[in-house]
C-alpha positions as CSV (number, residue, x, y, z in Angstrom):
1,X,-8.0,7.1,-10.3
2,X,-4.8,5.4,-9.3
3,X,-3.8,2.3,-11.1
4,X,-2.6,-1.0,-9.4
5,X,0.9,-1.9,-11.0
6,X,1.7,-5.6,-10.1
7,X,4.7,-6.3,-8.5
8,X,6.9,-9.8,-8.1
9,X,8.5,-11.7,-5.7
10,X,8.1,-13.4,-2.7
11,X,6.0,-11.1,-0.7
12,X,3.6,-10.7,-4.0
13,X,1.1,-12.9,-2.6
14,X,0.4,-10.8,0.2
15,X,1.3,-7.7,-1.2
16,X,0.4,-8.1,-5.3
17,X,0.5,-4.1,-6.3
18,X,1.6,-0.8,-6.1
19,X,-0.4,2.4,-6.7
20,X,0.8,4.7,-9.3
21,X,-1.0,7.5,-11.3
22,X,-0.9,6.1,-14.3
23,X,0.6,3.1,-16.5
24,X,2.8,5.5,-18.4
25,X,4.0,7.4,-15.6
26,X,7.5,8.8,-16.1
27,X,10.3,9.1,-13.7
28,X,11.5,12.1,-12.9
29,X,15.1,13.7,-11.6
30,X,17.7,11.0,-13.2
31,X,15.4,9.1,-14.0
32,X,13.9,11.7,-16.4
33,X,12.2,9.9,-19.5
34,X,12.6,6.3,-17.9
35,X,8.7,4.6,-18.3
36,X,7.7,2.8,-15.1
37,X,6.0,0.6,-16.6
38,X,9.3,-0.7,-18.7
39,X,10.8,-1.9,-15.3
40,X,10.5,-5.3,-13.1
41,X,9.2,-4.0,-9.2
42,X,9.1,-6.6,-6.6
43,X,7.9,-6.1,-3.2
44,X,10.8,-5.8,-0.7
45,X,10.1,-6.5,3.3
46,X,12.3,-4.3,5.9
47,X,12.1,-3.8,9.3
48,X,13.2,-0.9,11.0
49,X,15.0,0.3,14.4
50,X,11.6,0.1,16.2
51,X,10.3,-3.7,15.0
52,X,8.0,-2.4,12.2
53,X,7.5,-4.5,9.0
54,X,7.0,-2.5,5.6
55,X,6.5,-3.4,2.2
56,X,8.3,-1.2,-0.5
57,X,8.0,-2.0,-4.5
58,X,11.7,-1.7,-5.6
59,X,13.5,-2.1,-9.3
60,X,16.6,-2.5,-10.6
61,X,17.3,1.0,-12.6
62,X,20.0,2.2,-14.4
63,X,23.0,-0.4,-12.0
64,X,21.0,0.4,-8.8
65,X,18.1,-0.7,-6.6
66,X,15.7,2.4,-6.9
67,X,12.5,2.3,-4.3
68,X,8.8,3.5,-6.4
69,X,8.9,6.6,-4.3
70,X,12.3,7.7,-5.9
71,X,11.6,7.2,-9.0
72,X,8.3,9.0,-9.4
73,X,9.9,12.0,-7.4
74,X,13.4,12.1,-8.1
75,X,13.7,12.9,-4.5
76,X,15.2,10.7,-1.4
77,X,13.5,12.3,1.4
78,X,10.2,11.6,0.5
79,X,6.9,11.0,3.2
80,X,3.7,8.8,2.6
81,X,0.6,10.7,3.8
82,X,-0.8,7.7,4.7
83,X,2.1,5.6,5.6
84,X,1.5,2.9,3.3
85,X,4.7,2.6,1.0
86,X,3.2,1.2,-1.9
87,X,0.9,3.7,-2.0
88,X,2.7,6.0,-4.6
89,X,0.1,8.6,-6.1
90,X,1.8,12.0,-6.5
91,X,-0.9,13.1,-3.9
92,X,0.3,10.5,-1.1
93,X,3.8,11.6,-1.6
94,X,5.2,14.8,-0.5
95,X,8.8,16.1,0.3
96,X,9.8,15.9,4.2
97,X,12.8,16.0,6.0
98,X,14.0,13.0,7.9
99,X,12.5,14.4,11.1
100,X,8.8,15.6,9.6
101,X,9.2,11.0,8.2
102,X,9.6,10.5,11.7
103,X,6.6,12.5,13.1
104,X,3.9,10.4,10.9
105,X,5.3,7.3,12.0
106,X,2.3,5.1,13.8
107,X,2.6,4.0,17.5
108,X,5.6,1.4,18.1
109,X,5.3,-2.2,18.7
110,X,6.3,-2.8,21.7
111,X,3.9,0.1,23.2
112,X,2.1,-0.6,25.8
113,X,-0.5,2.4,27.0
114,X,-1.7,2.2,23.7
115,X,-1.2,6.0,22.9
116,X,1.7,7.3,21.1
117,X,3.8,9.2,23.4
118,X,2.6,8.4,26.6
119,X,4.0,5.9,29.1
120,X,4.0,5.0,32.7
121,X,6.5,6.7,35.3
122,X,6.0,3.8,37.9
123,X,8.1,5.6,40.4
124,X,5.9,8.1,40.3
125,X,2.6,6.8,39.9
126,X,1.6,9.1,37.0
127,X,1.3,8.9,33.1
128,X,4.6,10.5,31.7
129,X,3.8,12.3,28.2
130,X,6.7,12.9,25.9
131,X,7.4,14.1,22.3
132,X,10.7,12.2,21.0
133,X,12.9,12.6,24.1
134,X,11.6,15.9,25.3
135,X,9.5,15.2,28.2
136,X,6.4,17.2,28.4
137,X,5.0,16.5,32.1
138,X,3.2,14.1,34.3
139,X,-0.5,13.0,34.3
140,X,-2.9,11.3,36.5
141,X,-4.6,10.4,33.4
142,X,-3.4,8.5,30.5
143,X,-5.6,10.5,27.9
144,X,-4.5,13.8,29.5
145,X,-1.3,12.9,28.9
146,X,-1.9,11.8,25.3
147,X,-3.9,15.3,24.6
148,X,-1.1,17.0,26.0
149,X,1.2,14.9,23.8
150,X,-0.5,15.7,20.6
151,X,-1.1,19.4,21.3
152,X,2.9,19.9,21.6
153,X,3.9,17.6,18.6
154,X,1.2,19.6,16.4
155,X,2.5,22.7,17.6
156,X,6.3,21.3,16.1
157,X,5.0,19.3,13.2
158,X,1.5,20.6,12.2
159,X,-0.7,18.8,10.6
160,X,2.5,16.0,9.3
161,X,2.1,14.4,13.0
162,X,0.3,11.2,13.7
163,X,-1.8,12.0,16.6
164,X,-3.5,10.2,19.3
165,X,-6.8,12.5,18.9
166,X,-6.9,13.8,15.2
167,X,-10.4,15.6,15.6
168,X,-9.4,17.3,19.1
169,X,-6.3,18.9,18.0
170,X,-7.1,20.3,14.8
171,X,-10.0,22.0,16.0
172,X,-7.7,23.7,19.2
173,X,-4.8,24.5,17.8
């Protein structure tokens, strides 16, 4: 069962905890031996390239700001499973390179078709389905399209993606 580790600051009130394994988790890597519990985490609110908000719990360790996710791994390049980045039980963390991150991220705010990686080609009259910036082909329908899109970004990414149509895909491919 994971335990709720309160954090501080000015996002607390929305965001009070983090989730760890245990109070007397360890760090590990240089932080090797370092208690979490013996630190002060505070929510911190970014916003990345594409408009999304996130809440990370972040302490001061050793001269340098040190997200939860570090800490407990040791690692950099780390991925939440369930993209929630106070969520950080060992079994919602697991190592990913910067391009598998990218492939669980959700659908971006300013979509529009509502499915991730699918768009309208207005000059064209058809659904356009992409993965990234490799485009994948033209639709007539917008769920073709997004099936389409999910069966070539599992195909890349496996079962790391964030897909449209979860149950579909994992029972084809």
């Amino acid at each position: 069962m994971a335990y709720k580790f309160p954090l501080t600051g000015k996002h607390s009130v929305e965001y009070p905890y983090t989730l760890i394994d245990h109070i007397d988790v360890e760090g590990k890597g240089e932080w090797a031996g370092l208690r979490f519990r013996d630190y002060r985490w505070s929510v911190q609110r970014t916003v990345d390239r594409s408009g999304r908000t996130r809440f990370r719990a972040l302490a001061w360790v050793n001269g340098r700001n040190v997200y939860a996710h570090q800490f407990l791994t040791g690692m950099n390049d780390m991925d939440h499973v369930d993209r929630d980045p106070l969520n950080n039980t060992s079994v919602n963390l697991r190592k990913a390179t910067r391009s598998e991150q990218n492939a669980n991220r959700g659908m971006n705010r300013r979509n529009t078709s509502g499915l991730i990686g699918v768009s309208w080609f207005s000059r064209g009259g058809k659904w356009r389905a992409y993965v990234g910036k490799s485009h994948i082909g033209m639709f007539d329908d917008k769920y073709e399209a997004a099936r389409a899109r999910d069966r070539m970004a599992f195909g890349i990414w496996g079962e790391r993606v964030t897909l449209n149509f979860p149950d579909e895909v994992g029972v084809t491919a």
